[in-house]
VOLUM-930596 format. One line per field, with one value per residue (C-alpha): x, y, z; chain. Coordinates in pm, 1 decimal. Layout:
<nodes>
px (X, ...);
py (Y, ...);
pz (Z, ...);
cadena (A, ...);
</nodes>
This chain:
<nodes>
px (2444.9, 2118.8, 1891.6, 2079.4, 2021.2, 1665.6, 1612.5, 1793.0, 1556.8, 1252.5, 1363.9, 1388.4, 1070.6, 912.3, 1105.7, 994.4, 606.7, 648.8, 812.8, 546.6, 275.5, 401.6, 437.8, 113.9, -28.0, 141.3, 33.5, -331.2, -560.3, -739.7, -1101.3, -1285.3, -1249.0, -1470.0, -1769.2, -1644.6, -1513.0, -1160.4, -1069.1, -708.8, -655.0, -539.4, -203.2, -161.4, -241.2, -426.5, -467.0, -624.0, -429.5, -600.8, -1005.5, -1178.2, -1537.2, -1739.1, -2118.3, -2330.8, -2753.2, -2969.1, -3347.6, -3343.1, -2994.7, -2702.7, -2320.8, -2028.8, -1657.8, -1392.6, -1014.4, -826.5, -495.8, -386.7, -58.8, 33.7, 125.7, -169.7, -128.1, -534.1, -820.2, -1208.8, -1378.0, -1744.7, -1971.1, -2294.3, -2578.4, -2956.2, -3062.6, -2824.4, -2484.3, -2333.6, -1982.4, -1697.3, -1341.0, -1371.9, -1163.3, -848.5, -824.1, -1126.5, -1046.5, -709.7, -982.8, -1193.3, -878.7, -816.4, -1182.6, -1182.8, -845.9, -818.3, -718.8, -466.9, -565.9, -358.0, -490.1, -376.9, -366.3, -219.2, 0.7, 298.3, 327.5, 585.4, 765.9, 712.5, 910.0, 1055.4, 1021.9, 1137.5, 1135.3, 822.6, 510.7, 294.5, -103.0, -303.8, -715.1, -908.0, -3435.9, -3630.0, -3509.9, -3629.9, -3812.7, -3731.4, -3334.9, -3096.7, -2892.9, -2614.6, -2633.7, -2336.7, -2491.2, -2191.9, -1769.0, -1531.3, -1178.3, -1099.9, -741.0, -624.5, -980.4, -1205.6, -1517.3, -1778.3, -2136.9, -2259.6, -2585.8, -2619.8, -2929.9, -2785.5, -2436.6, -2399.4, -2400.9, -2187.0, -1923.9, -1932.6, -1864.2, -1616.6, -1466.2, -1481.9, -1265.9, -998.3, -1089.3, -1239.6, -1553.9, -1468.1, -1725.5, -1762.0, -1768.4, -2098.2, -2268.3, -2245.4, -2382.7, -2669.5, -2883.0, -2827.3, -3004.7, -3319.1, -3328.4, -3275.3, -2994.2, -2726.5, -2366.2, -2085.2, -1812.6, -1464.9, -1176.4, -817.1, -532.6, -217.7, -249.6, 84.3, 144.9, 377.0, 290.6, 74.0, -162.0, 11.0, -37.0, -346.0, -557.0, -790.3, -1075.9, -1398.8, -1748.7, -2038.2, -2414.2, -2733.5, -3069.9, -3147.7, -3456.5, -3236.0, -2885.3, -2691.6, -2312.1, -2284.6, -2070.5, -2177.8, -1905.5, -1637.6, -1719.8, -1495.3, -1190.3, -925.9, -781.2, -960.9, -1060.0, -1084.7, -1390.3, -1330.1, -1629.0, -1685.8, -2111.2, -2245.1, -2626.7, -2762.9, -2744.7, -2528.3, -2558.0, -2477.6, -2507.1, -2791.9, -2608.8, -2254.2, -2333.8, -2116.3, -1798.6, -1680.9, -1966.0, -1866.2, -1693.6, -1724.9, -1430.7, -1603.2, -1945.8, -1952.0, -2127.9, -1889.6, -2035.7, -1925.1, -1749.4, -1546.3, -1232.2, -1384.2, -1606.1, -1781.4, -1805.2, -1927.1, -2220.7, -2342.1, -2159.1, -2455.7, -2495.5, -2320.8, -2287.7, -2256.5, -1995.7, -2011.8, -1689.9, -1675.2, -1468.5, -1556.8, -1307.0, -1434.3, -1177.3, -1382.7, -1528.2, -1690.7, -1900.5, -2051.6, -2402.7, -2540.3, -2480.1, -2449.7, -2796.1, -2685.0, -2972.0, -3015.5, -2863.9, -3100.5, -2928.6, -2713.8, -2408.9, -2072.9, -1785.2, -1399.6, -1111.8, -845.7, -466.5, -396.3, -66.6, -67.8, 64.9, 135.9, -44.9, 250.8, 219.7, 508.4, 709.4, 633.2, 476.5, 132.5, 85.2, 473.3, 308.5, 20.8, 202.5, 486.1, 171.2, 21.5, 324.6, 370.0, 52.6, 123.0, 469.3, 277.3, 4.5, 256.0, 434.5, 166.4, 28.4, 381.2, 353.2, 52.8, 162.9, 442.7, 248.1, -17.3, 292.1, 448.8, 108.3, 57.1, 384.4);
py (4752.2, 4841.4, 4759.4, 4395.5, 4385.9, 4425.3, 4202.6, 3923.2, 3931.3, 3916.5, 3590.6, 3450.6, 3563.0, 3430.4, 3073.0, 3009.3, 3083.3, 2828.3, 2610.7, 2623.9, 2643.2, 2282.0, 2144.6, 2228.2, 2068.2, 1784.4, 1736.3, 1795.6, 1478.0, 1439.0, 1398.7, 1355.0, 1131.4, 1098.6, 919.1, 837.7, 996.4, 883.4, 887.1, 847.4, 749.6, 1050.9, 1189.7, 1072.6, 1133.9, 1012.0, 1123.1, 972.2, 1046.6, 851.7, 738.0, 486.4, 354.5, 178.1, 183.7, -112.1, -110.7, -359.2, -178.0, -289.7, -263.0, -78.5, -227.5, 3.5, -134.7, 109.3, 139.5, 409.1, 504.0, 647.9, 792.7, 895.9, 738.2, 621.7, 241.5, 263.4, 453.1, 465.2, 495.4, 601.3, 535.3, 672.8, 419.4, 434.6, 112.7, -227.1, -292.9, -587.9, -584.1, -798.5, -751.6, -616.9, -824.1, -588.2, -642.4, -464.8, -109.0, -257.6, -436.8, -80.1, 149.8, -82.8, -61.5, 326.2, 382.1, 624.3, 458.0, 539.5, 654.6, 789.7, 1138.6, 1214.2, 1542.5, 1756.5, 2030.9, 2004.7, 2096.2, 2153.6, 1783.4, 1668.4, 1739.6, 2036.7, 2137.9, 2024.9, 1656.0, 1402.0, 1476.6, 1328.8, 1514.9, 1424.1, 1462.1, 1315.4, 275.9, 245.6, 234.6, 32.1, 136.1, 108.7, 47.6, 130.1, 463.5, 219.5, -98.9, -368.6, -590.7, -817.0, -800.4, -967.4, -969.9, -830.7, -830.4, -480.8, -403.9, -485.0, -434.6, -329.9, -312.5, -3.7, 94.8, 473.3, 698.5, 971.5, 1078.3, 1124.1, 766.6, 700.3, 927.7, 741.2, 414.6, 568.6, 653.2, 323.2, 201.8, 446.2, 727.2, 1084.7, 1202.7, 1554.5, 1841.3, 1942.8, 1514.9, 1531.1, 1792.8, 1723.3, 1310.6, 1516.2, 1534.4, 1143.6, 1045.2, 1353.0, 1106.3, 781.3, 683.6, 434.6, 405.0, 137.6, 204.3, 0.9, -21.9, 8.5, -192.3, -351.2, -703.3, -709.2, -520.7, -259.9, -121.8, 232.7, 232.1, 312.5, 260.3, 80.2, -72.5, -392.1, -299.2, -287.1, -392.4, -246.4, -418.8, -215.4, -173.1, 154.5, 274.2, 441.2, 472.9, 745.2, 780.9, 953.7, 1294.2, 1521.9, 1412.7, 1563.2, 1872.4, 1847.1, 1816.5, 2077.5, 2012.2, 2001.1, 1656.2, 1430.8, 1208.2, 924.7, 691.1, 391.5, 316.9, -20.6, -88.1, -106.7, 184.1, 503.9, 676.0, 1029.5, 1228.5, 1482.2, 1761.5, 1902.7, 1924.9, 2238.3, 2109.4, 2168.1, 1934.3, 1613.9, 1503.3, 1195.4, 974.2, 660.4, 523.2, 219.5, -137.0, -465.5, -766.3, -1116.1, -967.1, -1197.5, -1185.6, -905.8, -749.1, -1043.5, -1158.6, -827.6, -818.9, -1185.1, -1259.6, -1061.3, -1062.4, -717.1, -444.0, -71.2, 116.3, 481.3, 600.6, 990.7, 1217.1, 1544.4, 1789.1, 1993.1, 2280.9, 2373.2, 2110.8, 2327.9, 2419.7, 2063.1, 2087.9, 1714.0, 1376.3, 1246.8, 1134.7, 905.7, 874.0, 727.8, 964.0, 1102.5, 873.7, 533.5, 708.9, 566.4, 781.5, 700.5, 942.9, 908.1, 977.5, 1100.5, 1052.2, 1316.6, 1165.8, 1364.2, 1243.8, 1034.5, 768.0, 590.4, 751.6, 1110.8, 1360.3, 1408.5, 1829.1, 1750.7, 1587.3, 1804.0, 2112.2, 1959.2, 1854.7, 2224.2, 2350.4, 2154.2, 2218.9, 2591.4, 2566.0, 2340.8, 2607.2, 2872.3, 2697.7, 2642.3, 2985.7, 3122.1, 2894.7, 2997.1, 3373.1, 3298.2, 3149.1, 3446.2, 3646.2, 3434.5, 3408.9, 3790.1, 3853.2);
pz (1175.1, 1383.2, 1045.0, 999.0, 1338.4, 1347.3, 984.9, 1204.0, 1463.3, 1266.2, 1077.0, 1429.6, 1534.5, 1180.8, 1164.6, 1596.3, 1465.5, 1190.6, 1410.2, 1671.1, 1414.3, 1301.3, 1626.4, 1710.0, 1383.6, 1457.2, 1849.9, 1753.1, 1730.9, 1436.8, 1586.3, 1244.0, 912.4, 644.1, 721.5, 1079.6, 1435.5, 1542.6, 1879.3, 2015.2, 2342.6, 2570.1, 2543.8, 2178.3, 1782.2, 1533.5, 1188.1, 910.3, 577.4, 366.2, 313.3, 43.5, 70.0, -160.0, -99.8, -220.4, -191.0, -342.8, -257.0, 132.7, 264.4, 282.1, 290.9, 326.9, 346.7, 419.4, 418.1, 645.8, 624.8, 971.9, 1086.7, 1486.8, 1772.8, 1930.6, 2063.7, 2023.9, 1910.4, 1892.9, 1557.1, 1574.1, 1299.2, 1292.6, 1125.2, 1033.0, 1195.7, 1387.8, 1169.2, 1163.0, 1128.4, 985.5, 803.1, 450.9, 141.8, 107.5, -275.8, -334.7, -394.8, -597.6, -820.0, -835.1, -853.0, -1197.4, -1298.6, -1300.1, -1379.9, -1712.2, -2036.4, -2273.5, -2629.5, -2899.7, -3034.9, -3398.9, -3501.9, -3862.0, -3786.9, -3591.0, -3228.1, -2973.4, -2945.3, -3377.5, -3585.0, -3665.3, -3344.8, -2966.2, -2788.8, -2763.9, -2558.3, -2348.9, -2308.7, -2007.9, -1987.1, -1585.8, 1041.0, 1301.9, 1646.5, 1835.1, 2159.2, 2556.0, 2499.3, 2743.7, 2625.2, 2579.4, 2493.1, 2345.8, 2139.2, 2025.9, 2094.5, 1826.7, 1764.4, 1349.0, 1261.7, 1451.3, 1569.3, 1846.2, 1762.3, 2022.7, 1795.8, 2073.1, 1997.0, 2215.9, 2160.8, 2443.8, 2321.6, 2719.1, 2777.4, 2488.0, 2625.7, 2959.9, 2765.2, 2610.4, 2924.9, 3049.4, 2749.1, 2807.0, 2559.0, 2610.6, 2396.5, 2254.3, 2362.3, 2028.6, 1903.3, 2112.7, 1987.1, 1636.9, 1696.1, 1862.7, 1515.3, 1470.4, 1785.8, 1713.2, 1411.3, 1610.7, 1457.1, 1616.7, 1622.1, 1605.6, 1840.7, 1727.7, 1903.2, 1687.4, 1811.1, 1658.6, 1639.2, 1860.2, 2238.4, 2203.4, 1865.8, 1769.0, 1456.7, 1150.7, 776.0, 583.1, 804.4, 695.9, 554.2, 767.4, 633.4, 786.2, 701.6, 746.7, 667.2, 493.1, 303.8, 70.1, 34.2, 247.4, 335.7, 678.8, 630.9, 931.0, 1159.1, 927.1, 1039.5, 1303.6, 1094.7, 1074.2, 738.0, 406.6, 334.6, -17.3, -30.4, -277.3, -308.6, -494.6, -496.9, -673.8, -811.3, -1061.5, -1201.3, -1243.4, -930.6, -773.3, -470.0, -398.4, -345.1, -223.3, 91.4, 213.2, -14.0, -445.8, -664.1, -674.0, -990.0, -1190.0, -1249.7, -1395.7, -1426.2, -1655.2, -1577.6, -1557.9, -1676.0, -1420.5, -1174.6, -1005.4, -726.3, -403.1, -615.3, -702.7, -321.2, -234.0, -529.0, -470.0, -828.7, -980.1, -1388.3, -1361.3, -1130.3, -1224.2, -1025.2, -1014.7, -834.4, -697.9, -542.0, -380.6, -201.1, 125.9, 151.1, 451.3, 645.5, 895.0, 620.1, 583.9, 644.8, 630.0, 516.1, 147.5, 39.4, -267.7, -542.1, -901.4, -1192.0, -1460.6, -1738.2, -1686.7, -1987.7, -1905.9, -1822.2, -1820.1, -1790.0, -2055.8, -2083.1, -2447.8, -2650.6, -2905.1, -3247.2, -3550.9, -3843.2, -4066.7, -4395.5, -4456.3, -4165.9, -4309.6, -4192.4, -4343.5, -4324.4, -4500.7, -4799.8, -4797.0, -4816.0, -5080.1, -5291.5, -5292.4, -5333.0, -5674.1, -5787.2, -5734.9, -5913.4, -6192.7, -6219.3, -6226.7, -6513.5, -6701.1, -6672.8, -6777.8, -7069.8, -7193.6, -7130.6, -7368.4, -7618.2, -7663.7, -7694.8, -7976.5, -8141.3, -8133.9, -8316.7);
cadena (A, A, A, A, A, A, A, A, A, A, A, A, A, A, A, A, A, A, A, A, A, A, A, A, A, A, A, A, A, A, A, A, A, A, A, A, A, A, A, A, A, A, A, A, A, A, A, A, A, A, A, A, A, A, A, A, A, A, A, A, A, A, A, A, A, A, A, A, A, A, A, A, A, A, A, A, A, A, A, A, A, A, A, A, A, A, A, A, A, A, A, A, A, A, A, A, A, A, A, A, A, A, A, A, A, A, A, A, A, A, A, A, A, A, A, A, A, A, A, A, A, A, A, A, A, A, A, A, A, A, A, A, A, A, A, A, A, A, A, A, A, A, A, A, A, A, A, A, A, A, A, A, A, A, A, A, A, A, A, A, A, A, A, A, A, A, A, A, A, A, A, A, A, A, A, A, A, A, A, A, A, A, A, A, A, A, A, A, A, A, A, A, A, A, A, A, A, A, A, A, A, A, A, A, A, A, A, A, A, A, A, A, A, A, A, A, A, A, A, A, A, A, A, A, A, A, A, A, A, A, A, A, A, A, A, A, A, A, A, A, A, A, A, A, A, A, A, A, A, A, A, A, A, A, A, A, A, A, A, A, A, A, A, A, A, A, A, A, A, A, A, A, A, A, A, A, A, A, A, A, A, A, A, A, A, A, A, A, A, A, A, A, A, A, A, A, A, A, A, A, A, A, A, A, A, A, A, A, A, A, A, A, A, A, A, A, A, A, A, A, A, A, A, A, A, A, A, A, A, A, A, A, A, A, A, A, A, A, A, A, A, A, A, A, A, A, A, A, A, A, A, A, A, A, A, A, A, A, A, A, A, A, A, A, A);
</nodes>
């Protein structure tokens, strides 16, 4: 009785620490996506479940559009985005990752093969196999350059080279700069970097940010292309990079900056592109999109920001989704006719040798 006793109170004690373990997951703001710092406004949460960029730079300047998924209860939020020289800033086309999602998607082949496996005949059911800037000098430490209204954002373009006087407009606007937030935007203003500050808010009163949000395009110029990672430090949770980059040639990221190696998922040019992608490439002759993904199971462990580069070769890459097929003429299967063919050459043989057996033997009497 005393042993069921004590087993009792142990599962309590074990299902009040999961309990309070998920409560406190869920009542911790997410300070940290991707390429960005998100900011909920005190007393609420903010976590970005999904994160999509596609990086375009033609030699001189840099254009990144991104899509965010969010989910909380936050009625707003800050987004801080880190940037080598002034952005400019304007709503990004939202068909544009469906039009790069179907670019890289895998293709289906059909993959014949001889002898039978689990799902052809004589065996089991059918199967299906799957593959895979300068800054510019005496400028206030905070300075708003420009204030629009973009679908659920308000966008402040903040240029701040003391994170000090970024947190204090921060605080102005009803949010709280982390400790740790500020330390980490530290290295971007050694390198006199700026940073656009947005404000997220549902188009109507009343409502918290939820779901896709519109797309946001950020312009800049860059000497070379560079997707800002640092700030992901921050987050709590292992976080998927998925990155679409356009040029002009295959293109690939320096190193793995503290996460797994990048993989590859396509890399291929497309000749007249038209509908966002178009828009977004000046309807060039063709564009070559390289898309990536990387996975940082540790993002304390991210050391720096992705410094994108040309690839040694410009080979094309596409995943593929294979149908195995078993190898058939005329409905049958061909290892069936192969093997019923050697097996009546055998018998043939075999009958002839027998034959001529029994002939030396009549011949010898």
């Amino acid at each position: 009785m005393r042993h069921a006793e004590r087993l009792w109170r142990r599962a309590l004690v074990v299902a009040l620490a999961l309990v309070a373990l998920q409560l406190g997951s869920l009542m911790a703001p997410a300070y940290a996506c991707g390429c960005g710092a998100m900011v909920p406004q005190n007393g609420s949460r903010l976590s970005v479940r999904q994160e999509t960029s596609a990086v375009r730079w033609d030699g001189h300047s840099e254009q990144i559009v991104m899509r965010l998924t969010v989910d909380g209860n936050a009625p707003r939020a800050a987004w801080i985005m880190p940037v080598p020289s002034r952005a400019t800033v304007k709503l990004g086309d939202r068909h544009l990752f469906d039009e790069l999602e179907q670019i890289a998607a895998p293709v289906h082949r059909t993959r014949s093969h001889f002898w039978p496996r689990d799902g052809d005949w004589p065996f089991a059911k059918d199967r299906g196999v799957g593959d895979g800037a300068p800054g510019a000098a005496a400028k206030p430490p905070v300075e708003v350059v420009g204030r629009q209204r973009l679908g659920p954002f308000d966008v402040a373009r903040l240029t701040a080279s003391d994170p000090t006087a970024l947190r204090n407009w921060l605080a102005d606007n009803g949010f709280q700069l982390p400790p740790a937030l500020a330390t980490e935007l530290k290295p971007y203003v050694a390198r006199k970097w700026e940073y656009v500050a947005i404000r997220l808010a549902p188009d109507q009163a009343g409502q918290t940010l939820g779901g896709p949000l519109d797309p946001l395009s950020l312009t800049f110029a860059s000497d070379s292309p560079v997707y800002p990672m640092r700030l992901s430090r921050l987050a709590k949770n292992p976080q998927t990079l998925n990155l679409y980059v356009l040029g002009a040639h295959r293109m690939e990221t320096a190193s793995a900056i503290g996460g797994e190696e990048p993989r590859t998922l396509f890399a291929g040019r497309v000749t007249d592109p038209g509908g966002a992608l178009g828009d977004l490439t000046d309807h060039a002759p063709s564009v070559y999109v390289t898309a990536l993904t990387q996975y940082f199971p540790r993002p304390a462990e991210i050391t720096a920001d992705h410094d994108i580069r040309r690839a040694p070769g410009d080979a094309g890459f596409q995943r593929a989704w294979y149908t195995e097929q078993l190898m058939t003429v005329g409905g049958v299967p061909v290892w069936l006719l192969t093997v019923g063919a050697v097996l009546v050459v055998l018998a043939c043989a075999g009958a002839l040798t027998a034959r001529r057996t029994r002939a030396r033997r009549t011949a010898r009497r």
